[in-house]
DSSP file (Angstrom, degrees, kcal/mol; ACC not computed):
  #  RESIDUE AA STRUCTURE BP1 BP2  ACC     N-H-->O    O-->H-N    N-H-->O    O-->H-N    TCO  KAPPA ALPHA  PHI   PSI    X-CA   Y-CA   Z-CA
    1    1 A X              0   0    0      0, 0.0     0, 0.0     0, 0.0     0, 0.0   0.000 360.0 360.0 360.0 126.4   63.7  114.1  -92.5
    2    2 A X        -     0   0    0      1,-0.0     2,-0.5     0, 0.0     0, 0.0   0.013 360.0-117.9-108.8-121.0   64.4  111.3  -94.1
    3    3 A X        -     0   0    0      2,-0.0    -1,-0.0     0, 0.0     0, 0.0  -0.915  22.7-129.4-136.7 133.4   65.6  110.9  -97.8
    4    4 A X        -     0   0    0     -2,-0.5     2,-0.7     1,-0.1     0, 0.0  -0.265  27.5-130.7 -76.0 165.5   63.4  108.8 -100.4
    5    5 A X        -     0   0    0      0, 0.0    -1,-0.1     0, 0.0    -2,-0.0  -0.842  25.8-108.7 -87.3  93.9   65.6  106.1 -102.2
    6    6 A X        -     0   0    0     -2,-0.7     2,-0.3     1,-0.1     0, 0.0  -0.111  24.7-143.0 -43.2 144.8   65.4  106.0 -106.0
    7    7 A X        -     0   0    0      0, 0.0     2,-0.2     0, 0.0    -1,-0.1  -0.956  10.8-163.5-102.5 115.8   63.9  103.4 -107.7
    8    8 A X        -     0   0    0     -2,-0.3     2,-0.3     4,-0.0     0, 0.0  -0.704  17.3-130.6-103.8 164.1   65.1  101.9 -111.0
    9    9 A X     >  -     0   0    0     -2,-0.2     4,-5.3    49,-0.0     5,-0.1  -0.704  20.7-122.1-113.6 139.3   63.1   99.8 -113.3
   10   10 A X  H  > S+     0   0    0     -2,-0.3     4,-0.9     1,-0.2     5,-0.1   0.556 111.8  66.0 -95.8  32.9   64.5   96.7 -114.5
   11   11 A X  H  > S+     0   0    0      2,-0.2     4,-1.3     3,-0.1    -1,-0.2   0.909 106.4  42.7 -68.1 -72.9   64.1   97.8 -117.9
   12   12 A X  H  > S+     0   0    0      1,-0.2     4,-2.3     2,-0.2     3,-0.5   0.954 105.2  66.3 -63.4 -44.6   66.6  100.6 -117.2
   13   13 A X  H  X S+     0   0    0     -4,-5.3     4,-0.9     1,-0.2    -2,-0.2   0.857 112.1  34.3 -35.3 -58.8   69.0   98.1 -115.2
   14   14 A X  H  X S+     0   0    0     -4,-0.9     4,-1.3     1,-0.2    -1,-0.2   0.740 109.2  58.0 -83.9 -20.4   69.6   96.4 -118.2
   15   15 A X  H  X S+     0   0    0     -4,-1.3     4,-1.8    -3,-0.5    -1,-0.2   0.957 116.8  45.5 -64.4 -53.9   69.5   99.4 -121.0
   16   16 A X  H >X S+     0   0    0     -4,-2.3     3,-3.7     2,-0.3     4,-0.6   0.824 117.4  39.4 -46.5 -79.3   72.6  100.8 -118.5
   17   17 A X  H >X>S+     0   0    0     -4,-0.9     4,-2.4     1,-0.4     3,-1.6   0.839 111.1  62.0 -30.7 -87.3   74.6   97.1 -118.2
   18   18 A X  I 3X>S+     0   0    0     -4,-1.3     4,-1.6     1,-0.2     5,-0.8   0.614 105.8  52.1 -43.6 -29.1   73.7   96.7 -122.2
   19   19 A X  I <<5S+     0   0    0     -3,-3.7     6,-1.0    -4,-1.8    -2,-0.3   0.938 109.6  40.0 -36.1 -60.4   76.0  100.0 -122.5
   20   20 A X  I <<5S+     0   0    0     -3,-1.6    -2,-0.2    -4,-0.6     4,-0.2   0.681 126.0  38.4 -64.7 -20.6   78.8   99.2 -121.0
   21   21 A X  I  <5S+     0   0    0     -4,-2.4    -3,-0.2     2,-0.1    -2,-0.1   0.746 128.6  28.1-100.5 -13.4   78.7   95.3 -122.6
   22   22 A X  I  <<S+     0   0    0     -4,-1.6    -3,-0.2    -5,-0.5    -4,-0.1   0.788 130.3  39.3-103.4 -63.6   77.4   95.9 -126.1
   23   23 A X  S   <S-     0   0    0     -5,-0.8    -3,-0.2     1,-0.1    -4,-0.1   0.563  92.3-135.5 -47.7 -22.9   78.9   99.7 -126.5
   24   24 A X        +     0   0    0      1,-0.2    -4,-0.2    -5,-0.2     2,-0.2   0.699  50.5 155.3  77.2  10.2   82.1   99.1 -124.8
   25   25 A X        -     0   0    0     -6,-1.0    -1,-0.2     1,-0.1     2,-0.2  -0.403  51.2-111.7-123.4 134.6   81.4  102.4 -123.1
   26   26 A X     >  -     0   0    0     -2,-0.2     4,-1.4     1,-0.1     3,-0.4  -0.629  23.3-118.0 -96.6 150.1   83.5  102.2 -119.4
   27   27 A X  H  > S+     0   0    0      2,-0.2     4,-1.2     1,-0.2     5,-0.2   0.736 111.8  59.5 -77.9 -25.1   81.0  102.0 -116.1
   28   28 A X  H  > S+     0   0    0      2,-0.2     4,-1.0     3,-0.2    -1,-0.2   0.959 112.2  40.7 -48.9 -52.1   82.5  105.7 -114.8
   29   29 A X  H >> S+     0   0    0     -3,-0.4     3,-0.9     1,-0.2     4,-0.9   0.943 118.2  41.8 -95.8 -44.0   81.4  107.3 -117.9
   30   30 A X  H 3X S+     0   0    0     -4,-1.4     4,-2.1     1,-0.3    -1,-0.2   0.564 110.2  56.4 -25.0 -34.2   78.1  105.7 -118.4
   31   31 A X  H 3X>S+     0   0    0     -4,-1.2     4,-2.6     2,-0.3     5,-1.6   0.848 109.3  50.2 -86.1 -27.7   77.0  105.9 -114.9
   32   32 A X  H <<5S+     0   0    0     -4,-1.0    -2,-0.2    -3,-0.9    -1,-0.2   0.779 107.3  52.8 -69.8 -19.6   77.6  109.5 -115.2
   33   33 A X  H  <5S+     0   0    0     -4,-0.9    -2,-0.3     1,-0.1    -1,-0.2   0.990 116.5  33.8 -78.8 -66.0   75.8  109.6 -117.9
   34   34 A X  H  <5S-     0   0    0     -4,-2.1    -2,-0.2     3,-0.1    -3,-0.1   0.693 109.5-128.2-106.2 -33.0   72.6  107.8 -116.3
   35   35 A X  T  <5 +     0   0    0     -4,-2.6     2,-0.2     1,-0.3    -3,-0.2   0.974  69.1 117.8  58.7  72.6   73.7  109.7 -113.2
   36   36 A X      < -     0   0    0     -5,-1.6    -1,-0.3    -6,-0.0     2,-0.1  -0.801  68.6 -78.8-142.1 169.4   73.7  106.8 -110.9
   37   37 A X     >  -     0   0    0     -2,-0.2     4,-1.8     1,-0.1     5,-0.2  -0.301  26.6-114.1 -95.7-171.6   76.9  105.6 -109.2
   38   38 A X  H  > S+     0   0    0      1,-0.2     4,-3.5     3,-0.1     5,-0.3   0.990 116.6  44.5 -76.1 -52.7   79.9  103.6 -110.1
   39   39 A X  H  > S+     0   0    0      2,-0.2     4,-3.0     1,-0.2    -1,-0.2   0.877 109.2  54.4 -44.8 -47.4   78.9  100.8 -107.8
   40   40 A X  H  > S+     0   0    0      2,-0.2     4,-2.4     1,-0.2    -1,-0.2   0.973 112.0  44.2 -33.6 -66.1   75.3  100.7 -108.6
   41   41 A X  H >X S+     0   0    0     -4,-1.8     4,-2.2     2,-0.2     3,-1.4   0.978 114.0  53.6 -50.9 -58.6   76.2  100.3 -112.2
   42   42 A X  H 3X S+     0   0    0     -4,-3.5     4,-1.7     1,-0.3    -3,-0.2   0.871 110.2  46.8 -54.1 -52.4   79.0   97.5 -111.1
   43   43 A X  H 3X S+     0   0    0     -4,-3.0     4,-0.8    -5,-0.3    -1,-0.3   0.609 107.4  51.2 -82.5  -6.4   76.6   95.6 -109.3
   44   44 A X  H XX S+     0   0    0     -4,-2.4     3,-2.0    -3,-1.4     4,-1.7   0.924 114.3  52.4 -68.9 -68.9   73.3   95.4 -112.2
   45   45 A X  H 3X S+     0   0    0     -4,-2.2     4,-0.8     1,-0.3    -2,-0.2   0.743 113.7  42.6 -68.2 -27.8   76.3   94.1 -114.6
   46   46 A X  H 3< S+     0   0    0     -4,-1.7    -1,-0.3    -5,-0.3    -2,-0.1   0.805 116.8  42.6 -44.4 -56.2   77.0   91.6 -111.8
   47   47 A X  H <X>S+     0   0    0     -3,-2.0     4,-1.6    -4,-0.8     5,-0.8   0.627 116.6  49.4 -70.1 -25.1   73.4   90.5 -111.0
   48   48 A X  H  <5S+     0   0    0     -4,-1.7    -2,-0.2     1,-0.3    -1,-0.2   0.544 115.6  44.6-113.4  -0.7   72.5   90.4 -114.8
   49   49 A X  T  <5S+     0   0    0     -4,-0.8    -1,-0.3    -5,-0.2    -2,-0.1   0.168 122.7  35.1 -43.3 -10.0   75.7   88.2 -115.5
   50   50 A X  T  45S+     0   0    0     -3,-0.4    -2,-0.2     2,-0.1    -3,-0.1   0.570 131.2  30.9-127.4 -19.7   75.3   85.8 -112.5
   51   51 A X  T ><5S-     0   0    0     -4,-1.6     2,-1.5     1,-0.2     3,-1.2   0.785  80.0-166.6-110.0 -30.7   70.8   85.6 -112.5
   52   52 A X  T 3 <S-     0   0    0     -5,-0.8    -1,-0.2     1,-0.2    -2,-0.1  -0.526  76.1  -5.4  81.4 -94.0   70.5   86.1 -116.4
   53   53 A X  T 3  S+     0   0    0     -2,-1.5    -1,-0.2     1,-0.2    -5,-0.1   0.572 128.3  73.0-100.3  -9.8   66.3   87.0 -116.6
   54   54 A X  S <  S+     0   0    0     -3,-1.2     3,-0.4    -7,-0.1    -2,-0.2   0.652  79.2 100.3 -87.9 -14.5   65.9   86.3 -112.9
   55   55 A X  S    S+     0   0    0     -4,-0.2   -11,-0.0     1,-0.2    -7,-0.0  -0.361  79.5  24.6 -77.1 161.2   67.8   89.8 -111.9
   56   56 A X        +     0   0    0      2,-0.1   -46,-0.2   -43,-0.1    -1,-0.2   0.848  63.0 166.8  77.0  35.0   66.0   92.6 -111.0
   57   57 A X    >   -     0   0    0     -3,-0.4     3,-0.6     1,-0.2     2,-0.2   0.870  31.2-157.8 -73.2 -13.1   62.7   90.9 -109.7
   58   58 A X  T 3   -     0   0    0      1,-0.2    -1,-0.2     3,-0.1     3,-0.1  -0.577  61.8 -17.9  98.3-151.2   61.7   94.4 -108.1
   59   59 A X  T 3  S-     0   0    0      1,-0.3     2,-0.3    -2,-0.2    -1,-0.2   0.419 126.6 -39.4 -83.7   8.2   59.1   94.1 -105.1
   60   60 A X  S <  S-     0   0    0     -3,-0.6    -1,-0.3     4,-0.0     2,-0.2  -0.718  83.3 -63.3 137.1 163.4   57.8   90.4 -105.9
   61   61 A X     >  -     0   0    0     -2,-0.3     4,-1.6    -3,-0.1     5,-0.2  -0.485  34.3-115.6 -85.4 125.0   57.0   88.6 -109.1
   62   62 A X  H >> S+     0   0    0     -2,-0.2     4,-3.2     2,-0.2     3,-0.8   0.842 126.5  54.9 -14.5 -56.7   54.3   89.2 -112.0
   63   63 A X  H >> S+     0   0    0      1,-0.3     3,-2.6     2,-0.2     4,-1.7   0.773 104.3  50.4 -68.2 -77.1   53.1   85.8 -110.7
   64   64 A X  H 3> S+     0   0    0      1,-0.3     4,-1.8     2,-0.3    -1,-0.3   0.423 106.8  57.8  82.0 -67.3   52.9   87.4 -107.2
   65   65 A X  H <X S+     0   0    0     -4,-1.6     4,-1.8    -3,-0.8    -1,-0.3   0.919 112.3  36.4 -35.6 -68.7   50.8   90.3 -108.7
   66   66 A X  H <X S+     0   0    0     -4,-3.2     4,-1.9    -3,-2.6    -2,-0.3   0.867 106.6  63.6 -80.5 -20.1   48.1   88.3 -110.1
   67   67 A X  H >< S+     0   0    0     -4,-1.7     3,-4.2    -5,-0.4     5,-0.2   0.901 109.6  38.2 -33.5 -89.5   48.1   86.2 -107.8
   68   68 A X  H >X S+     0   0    0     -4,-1.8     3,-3.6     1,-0.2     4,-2.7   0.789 113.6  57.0  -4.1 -82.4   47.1   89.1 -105.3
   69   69 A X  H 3X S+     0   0    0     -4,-1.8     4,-0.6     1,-0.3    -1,-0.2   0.633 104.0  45.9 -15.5 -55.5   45.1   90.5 -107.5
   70   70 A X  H << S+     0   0    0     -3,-4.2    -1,-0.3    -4,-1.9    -2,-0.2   0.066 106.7  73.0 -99.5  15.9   42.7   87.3 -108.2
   71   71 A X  H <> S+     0   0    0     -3,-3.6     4,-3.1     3,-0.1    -2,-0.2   0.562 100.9  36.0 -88.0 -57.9   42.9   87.3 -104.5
   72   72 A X  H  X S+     0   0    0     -4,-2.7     4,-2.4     2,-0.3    -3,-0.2   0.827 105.8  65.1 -76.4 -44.3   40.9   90.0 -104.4
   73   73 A X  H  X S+     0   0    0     -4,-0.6     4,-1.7    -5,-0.4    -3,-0.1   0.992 108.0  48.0 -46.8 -69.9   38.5   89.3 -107.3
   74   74 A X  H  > S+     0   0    0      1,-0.2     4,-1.2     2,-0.2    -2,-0.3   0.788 102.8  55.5 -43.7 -42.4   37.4   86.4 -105.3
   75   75 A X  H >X S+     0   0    0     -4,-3.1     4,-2.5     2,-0.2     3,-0.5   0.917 108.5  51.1 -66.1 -39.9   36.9   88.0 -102.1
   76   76 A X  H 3X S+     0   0    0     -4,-2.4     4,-2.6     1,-0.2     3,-0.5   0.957 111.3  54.2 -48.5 -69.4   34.4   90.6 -104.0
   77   77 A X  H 3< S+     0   0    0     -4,-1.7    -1,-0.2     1,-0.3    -2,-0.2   0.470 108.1  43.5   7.6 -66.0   32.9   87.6 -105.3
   78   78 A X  H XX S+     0   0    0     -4,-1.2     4,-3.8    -3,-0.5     3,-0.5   0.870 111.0  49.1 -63.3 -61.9   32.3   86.0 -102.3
   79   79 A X  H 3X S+     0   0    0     -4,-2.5     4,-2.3    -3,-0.5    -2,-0.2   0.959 114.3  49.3 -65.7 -38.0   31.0   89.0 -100.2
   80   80 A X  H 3< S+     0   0    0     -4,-2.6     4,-0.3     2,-0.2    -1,-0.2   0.770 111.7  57.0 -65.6 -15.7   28.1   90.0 -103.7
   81   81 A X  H <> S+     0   0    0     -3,-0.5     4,-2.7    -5,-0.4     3,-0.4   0.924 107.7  45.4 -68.8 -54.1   27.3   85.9 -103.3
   82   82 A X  H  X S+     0   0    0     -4,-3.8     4,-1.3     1,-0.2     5,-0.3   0.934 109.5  47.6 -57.6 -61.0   26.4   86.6  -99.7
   83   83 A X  H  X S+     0   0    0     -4,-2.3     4,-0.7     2,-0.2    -1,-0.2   0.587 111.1  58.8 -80.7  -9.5   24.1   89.8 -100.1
   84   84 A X  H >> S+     0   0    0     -3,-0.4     3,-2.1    -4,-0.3     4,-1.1   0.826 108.7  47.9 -68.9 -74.4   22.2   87.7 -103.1
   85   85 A X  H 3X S+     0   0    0     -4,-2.7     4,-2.4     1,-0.3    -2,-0.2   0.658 112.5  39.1 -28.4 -43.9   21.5   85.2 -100.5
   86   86 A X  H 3X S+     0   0    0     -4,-1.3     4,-0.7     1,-0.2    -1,-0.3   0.852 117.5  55.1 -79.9 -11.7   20.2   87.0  -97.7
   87   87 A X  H <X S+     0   0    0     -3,-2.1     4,-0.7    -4,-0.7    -1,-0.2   0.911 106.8  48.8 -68.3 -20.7   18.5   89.0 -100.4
   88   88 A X  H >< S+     0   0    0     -4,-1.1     3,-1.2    -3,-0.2     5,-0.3   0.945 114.4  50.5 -65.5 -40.0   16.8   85.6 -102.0
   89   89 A X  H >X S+     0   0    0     -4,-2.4     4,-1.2    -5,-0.4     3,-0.8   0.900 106.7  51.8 -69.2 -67.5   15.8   84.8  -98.4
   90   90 A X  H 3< S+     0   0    0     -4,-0.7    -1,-0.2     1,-0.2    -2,-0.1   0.708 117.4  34.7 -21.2 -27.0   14.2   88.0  -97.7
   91   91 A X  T << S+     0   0    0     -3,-1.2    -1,-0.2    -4,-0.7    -2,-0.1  -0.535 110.0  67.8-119.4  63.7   11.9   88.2 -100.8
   92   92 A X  T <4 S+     0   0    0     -3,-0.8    -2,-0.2     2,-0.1    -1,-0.1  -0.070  81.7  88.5-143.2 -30.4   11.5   84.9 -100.5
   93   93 A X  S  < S-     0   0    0     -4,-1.2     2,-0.1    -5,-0.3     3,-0.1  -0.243  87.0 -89.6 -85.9-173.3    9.4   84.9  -97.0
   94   94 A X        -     0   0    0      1,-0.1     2,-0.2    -3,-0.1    -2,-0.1  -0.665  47.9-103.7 -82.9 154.3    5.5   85.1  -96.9
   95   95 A X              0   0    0      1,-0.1    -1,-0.1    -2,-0.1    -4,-0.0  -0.392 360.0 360.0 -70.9 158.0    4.2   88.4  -96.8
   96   96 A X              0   0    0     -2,-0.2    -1,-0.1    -3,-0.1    -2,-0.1   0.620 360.0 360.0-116.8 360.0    3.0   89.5  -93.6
């Protein structure tokens, strides 16, 4: 079996980090508090000191999202363009 991983949001990455930097609050006792580990903690306050707004991008980028997303729109799009066409031609021939 195996064991799922947790997933933080990088919402919470930074609420944690912003403890320990604004609060002064030491990464042992804060991470116990979040209940995450000391290393975890060590390495958000790392990434969000060395990437600034870029840390935490998650699985892939807003942009990345819509992208997809308008990906997808379009392909509907496309396939409801075709079934008008063969539907114009169909009611479109002479009756027989």
């Amino acid at each position: 079996m195996s064991r799922q991983r947790k997933t933080y949001s990088a919402d919470f990455k930074q609420q944690a980090v912003r403890l320990v930097t604004e609060r002064g609050q030491s990464i042992a006792q804060t991470a116990r508090d979040l209940g995450v580990s000391n290393n975890m903690l060590s390495r958000w306050k790392q990434q969000l000191e060395t990437q600034g707004d870029r840390a935490f991008p998650g699985h892939g980028h807003p942009h990345d999202e819509e992208l997809a997303k308008l990906r997808r729109e379009l392909e509907i799009a496309r396939q409801e363009r075709d079934i008008l066409k063969k539907a114009v031609s169909i009611f479109s021939q002479a009756p027989r």
